[in-house]
ChimeraX commands (.cxc) that place a marker at each C-alpha (Angstrom):
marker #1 position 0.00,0.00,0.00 radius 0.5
marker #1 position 3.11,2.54,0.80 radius 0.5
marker #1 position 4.17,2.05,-2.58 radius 0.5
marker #1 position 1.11,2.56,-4.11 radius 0.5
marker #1 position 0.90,5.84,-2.15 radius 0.5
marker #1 position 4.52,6.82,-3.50 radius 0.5
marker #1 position 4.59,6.03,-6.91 radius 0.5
marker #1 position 0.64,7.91,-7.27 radius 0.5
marker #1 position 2.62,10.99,-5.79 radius 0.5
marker #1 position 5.32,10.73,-8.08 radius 0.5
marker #1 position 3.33,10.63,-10.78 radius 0.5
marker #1 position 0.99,13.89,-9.47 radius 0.5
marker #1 position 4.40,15.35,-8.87 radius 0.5
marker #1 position 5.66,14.60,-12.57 radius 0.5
marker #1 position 2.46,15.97,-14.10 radius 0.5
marker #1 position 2.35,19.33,-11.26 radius 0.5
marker #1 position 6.48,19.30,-12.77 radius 0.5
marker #1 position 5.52,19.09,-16.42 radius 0.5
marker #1 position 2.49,21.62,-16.26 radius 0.5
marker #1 position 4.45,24.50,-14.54 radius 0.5
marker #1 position 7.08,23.59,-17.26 radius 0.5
marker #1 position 4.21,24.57,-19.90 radius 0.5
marker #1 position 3.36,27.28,-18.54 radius 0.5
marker #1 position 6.84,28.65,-18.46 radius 0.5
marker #1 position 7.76,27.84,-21.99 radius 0.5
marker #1 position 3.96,29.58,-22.55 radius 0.5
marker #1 position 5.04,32.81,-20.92 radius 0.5
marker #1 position 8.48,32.67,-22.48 radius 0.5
marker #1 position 6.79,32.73,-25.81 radius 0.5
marker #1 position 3.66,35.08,-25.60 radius 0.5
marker #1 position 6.62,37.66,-24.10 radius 0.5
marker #1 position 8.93,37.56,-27.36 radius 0.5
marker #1 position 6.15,37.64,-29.47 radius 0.5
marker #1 position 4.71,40.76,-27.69 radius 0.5
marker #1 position 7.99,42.08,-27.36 radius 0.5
marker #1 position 9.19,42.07,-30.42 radius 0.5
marker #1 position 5.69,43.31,-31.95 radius 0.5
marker #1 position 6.62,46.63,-29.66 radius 0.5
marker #1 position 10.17,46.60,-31.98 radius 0.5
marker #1 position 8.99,46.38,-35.50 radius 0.5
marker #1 position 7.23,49.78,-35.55 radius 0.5
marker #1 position 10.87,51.68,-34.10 radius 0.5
marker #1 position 13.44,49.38,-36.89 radius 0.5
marker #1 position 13.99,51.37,-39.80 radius 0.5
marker #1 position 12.03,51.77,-43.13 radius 0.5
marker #1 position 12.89,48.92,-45.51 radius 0.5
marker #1 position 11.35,50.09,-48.58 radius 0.5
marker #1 position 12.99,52.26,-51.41 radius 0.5
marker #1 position 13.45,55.65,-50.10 radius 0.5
marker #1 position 12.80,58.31,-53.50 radius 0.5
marker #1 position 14.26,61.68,-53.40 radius 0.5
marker #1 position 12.31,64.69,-53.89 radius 0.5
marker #1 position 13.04,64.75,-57.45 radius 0.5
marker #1 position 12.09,61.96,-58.63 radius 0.5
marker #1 position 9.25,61.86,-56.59 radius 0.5
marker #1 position 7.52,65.54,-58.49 radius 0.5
marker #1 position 8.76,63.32,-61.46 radius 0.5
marker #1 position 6.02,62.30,-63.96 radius 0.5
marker #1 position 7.01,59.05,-64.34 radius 0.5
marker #1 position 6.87,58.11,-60.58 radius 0.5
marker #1 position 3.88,60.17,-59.81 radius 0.5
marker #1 position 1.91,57.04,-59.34 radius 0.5
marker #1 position 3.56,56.25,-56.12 radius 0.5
marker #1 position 1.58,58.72,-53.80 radius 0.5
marker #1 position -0.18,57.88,-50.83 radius 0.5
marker #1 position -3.36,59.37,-52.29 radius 0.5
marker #1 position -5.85,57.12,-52.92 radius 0.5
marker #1 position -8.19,57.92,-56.39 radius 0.5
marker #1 position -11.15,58.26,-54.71 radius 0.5
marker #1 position -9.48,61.43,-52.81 radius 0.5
marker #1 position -8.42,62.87,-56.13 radius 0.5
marker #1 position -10.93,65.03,-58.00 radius 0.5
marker #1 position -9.58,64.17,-62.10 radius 0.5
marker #1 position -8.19,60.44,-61.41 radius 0.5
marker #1 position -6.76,59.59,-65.06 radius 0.5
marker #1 position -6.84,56.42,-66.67 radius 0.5
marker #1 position -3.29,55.03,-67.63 radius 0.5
marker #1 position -2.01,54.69,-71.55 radius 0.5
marker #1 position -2.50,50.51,-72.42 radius 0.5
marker #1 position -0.77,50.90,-75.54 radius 0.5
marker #1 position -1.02,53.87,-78.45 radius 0.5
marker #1 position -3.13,53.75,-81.56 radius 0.5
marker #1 position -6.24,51.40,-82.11 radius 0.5
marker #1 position -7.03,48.12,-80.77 radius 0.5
marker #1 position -4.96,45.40,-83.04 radius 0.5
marker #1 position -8.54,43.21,-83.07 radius 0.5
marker #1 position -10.04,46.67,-84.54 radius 0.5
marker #1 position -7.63,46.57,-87.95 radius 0.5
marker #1 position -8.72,45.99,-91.06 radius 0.5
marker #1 position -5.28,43.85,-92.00 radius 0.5
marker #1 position -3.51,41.04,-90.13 radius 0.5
marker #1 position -0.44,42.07,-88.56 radius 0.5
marker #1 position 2.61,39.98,-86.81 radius 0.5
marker #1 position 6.02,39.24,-86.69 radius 0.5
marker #1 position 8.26,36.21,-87.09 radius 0.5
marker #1 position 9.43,35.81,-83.75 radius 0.5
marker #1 position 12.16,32.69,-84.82 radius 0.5
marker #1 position 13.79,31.96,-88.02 radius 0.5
marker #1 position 16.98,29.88,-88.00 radius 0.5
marker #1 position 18.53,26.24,-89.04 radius 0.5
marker #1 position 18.28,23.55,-86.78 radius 0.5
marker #1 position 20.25,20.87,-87.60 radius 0.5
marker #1 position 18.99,19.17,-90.98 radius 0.5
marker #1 position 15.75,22.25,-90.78 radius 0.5
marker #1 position 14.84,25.74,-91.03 radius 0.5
marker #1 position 12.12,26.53,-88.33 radius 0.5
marker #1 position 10.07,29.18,-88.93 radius 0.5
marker #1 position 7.99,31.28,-86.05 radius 0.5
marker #1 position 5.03,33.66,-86.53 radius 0.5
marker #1 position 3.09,35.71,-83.66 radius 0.5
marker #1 position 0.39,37.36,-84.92 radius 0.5
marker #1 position -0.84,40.24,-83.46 radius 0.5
marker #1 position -4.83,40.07,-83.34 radius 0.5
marker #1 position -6.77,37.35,-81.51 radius 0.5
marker #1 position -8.12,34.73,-84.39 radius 0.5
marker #1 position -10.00,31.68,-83.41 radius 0.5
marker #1 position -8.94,30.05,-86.56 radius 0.5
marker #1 position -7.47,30.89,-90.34 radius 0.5
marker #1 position -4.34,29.64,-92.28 radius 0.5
marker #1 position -0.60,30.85,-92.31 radius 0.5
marker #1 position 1.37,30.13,-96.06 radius 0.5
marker #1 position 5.04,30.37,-95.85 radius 0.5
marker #1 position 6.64,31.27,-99.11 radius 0.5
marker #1 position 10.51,31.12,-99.74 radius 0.5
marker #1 position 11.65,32.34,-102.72 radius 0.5
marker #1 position 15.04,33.16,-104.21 radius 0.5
marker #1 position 16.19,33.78,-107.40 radius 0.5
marker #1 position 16.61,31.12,-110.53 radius 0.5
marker #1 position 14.52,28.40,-108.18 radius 0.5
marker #1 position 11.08,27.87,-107.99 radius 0.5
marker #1 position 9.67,28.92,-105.46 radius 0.5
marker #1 position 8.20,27.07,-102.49 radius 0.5
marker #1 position 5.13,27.10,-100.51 radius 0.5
marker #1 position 4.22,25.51,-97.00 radius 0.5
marker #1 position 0.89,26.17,-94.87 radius 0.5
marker #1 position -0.43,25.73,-91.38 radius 0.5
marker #1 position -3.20,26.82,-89.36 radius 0.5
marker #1 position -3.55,29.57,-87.43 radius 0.5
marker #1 position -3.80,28.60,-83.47 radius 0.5
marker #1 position -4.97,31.25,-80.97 radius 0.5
marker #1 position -3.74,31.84,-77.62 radius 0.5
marker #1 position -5.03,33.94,-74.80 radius 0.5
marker #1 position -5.09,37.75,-76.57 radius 0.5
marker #1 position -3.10,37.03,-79.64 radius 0.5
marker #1 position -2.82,34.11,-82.29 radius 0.5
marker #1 position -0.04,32.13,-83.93 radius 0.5
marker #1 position 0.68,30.33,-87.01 radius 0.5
marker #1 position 1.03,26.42,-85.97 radius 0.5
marker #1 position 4.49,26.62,-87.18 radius 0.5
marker #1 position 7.15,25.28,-90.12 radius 0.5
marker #1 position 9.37,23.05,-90.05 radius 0.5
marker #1 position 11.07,22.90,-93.56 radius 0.5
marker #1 position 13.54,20.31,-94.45 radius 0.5
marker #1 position 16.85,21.60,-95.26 radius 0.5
marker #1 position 17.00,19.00,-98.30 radius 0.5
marker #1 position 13.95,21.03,-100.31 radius 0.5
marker #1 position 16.26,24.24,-99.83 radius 0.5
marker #1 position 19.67,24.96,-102.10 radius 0.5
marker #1 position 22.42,27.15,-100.10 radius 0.5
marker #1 position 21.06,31.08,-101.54 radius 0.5
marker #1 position 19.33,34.22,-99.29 radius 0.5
marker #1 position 15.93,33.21,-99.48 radius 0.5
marker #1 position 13.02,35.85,-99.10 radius 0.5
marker #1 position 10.54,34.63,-96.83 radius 0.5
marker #1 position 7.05,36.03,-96.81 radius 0.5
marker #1 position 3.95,34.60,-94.55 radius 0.5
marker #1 position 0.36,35.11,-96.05 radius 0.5
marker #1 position -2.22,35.34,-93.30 radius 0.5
marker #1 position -5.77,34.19,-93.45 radius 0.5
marker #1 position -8.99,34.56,-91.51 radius 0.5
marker #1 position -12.42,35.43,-92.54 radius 0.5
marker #1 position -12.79,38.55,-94.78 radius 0.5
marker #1 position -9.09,39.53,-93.31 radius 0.5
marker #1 position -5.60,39.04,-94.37 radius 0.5
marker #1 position -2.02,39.96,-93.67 radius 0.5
marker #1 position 1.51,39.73,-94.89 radius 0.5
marker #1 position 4.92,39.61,-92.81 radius 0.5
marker #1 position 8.40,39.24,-94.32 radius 0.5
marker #1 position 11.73,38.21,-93.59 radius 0.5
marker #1 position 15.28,37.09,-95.00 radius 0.5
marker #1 position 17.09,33.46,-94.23 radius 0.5
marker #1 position 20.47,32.62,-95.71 radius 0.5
marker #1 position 20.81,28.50,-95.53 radius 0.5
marker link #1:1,2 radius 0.2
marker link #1:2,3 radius 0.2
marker link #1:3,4 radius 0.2
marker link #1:4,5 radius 0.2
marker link #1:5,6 radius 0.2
marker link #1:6,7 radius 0.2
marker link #1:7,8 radius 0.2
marker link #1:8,9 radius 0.2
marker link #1:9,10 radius 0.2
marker link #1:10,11 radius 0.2
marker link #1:11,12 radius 0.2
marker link #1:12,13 radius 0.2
marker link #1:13,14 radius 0.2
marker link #1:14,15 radius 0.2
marker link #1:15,16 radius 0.2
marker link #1:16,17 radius 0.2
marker link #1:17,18 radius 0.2
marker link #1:18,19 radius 0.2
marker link #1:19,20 radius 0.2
marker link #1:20,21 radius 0.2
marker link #1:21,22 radius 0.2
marker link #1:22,23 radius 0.2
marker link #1:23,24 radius 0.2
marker link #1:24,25 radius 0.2
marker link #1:25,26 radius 0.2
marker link #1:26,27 radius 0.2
marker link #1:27,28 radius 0.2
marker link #1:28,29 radius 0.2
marker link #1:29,30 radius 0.2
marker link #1:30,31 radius 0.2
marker link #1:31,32 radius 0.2
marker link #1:32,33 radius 0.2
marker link #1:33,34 radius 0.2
marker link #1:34,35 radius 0.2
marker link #1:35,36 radius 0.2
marker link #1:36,37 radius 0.2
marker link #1:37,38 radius 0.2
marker link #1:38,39 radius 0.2
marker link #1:39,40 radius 0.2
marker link #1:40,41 radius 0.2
marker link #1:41,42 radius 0.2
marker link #1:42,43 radius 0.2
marker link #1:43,44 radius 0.2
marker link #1:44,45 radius 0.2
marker link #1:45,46 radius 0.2
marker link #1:46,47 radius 0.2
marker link #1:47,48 radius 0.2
marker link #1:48,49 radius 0.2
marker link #1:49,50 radius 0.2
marker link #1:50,51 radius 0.2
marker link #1:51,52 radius 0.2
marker link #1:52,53 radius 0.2
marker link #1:53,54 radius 0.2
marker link #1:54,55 radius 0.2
marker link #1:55,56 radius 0.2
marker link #1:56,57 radius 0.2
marker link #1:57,58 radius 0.2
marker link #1:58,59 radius 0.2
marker link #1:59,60 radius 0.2
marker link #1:60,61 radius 0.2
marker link #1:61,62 radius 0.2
marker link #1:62,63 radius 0.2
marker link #1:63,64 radius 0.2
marker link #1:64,65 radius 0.2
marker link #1:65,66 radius 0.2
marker link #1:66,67 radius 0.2
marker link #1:67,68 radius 0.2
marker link #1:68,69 radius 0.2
marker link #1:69,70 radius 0.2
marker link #1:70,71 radius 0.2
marker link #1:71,72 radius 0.2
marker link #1:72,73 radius 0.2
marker link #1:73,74 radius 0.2
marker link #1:74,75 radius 0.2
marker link #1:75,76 radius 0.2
marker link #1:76,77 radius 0.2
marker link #1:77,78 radius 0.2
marker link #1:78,79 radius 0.2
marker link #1:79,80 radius 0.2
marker link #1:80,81 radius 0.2
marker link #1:81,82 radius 0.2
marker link #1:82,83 radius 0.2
marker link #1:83,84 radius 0.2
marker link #1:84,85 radius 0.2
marker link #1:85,86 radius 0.2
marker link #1:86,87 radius 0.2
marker link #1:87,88 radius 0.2
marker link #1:88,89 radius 0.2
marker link #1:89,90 radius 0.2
marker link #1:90,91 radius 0.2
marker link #1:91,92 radius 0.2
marker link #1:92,93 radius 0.2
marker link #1:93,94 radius 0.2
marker link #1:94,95 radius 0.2
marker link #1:95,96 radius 0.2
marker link #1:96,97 radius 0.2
marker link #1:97,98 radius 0.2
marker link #1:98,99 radius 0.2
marker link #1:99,100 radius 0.2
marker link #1:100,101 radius 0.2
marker link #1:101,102 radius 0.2
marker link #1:102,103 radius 0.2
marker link #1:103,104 radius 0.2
marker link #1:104,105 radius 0.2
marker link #1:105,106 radius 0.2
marker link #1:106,107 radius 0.2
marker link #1:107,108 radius 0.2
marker link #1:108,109 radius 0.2
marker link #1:109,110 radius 0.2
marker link #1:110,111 radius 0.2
marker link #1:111,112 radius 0.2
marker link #1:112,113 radius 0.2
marker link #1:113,114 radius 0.2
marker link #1:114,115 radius 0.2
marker link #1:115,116 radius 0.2
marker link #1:116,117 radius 0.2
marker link #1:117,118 radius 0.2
marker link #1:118,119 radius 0.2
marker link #1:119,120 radius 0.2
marker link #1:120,121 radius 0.2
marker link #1:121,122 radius 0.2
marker link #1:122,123 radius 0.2
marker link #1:123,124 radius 0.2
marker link #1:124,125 radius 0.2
marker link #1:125,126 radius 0.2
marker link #1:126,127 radius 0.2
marker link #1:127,128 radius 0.2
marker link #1:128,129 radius 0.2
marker link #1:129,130 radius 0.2
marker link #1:130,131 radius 0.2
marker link #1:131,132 radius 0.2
marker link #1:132,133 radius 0.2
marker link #1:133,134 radius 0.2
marker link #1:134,135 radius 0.2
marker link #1:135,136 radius 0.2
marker link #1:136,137 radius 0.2
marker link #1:137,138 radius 0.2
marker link #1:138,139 radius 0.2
marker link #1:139,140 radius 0.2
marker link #1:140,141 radius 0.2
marker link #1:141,142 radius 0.2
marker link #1:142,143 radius 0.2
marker link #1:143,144 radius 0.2
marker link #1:144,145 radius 0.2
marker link #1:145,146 radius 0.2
marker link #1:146,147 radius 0.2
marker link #1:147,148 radius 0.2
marker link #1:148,149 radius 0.2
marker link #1:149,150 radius 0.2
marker link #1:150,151 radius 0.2
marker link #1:151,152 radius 0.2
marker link #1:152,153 radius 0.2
marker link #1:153,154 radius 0.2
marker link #1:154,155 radius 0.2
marker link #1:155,156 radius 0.2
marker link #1:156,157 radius 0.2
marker link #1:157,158 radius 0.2
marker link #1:158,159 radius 0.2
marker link #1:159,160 radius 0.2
marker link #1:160,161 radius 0.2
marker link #1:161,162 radius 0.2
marker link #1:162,163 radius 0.2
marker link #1:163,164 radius 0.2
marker link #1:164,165 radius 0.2
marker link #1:165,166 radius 0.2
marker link #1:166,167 radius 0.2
marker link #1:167,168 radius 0.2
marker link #1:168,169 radius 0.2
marker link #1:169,170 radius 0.2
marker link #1:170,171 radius 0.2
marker link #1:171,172 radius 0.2
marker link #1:172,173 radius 0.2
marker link #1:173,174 radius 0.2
marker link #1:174,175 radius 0.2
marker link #1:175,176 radius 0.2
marker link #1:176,177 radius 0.2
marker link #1:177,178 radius 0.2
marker link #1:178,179 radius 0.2
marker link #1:179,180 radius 0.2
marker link #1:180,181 radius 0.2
marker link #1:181,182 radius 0.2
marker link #1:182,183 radius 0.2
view
């Protein structure tokens, strides 16, 4: 029965031991945390500081603390200049890749307007060969379109500058872009 007694108190003692330890590691934390909450306000400024120049600047005149609904003419920024490129009468692009690879010349087209379908013709030409003439189809992305791409064996082309012009195609619209590859 005496040990009974002795190793119940031990046990009340461990837990009474193990609860004040808690409580201590508890305190320990809630005061750094509140503690160094009081610091953060007193360290220094970690953002960019601007100079008073370049802060009556125009170009960094959008960095002030006043919200738009406190100012009285808020302006709408520039997108881009001229009209919309889905608004034009033509097709418009550029060939974003042109070069050998190996045993092929790969040839890259963005095209400026959305287009939810249409056809790209590739035509190389140079002078005393016939010329040649590949298509694809146009493939749209997110605000803009592509032609599928070319891949043209370097076998169907002799070593000359070859002029490269891409026809685009979709609906009632149409477009041209050129380049120059020397294989």
């Amino acid at each position: 029965m005496r040990k009974n007694k002795k190793s119940s108190r031990s046990r009340r003692n461990l837990a009474i031991l193990y609860i004040l330890i808690f409580i201590i590691v508890a305190f320990f934390v809630y005061w750094m945390i509140k503690h160094q909450r009081q610091k953060l306000p007193t360290e220094p400024n970690s953002s960019p500081k601007i100079s008073e120049t370049e802060a009556s600047s125009p170009a960094t005149n959008h960095l002030s603390t006043t919200s738009e609904s406190e100012d009285p003419n808020p302006q709408t920024p520039i997108q881009n200049e001229g009209a919309h490129p889905n608004d034009s009468a033509t097709l418009t692009g550029a060939i974003t890749y042109l070069s050998k690879n190996q045993d092929k010349l790969t040839v890259r087209v963005n095209i400026d307007q959305y287009l939810s379908g249409g056809t790209c013709v590739l035509k190389l030409a140079t002078a005393g060969h016939t010329p040649l003439a590949y298509q694809a189809p146009i493939v749209s992305s997110a605000s803009t379109a592509t032609c599928q791409g070319f891949d043209i064996p370097l076998s169907d082309l002799t070593p000359a500058t070859w002029q490269v012009s891409i026809e685009l195609f979709s609906g009632d619209r149409t477009g041209l872009i050129t380049g120059e590859v020397t294989i």
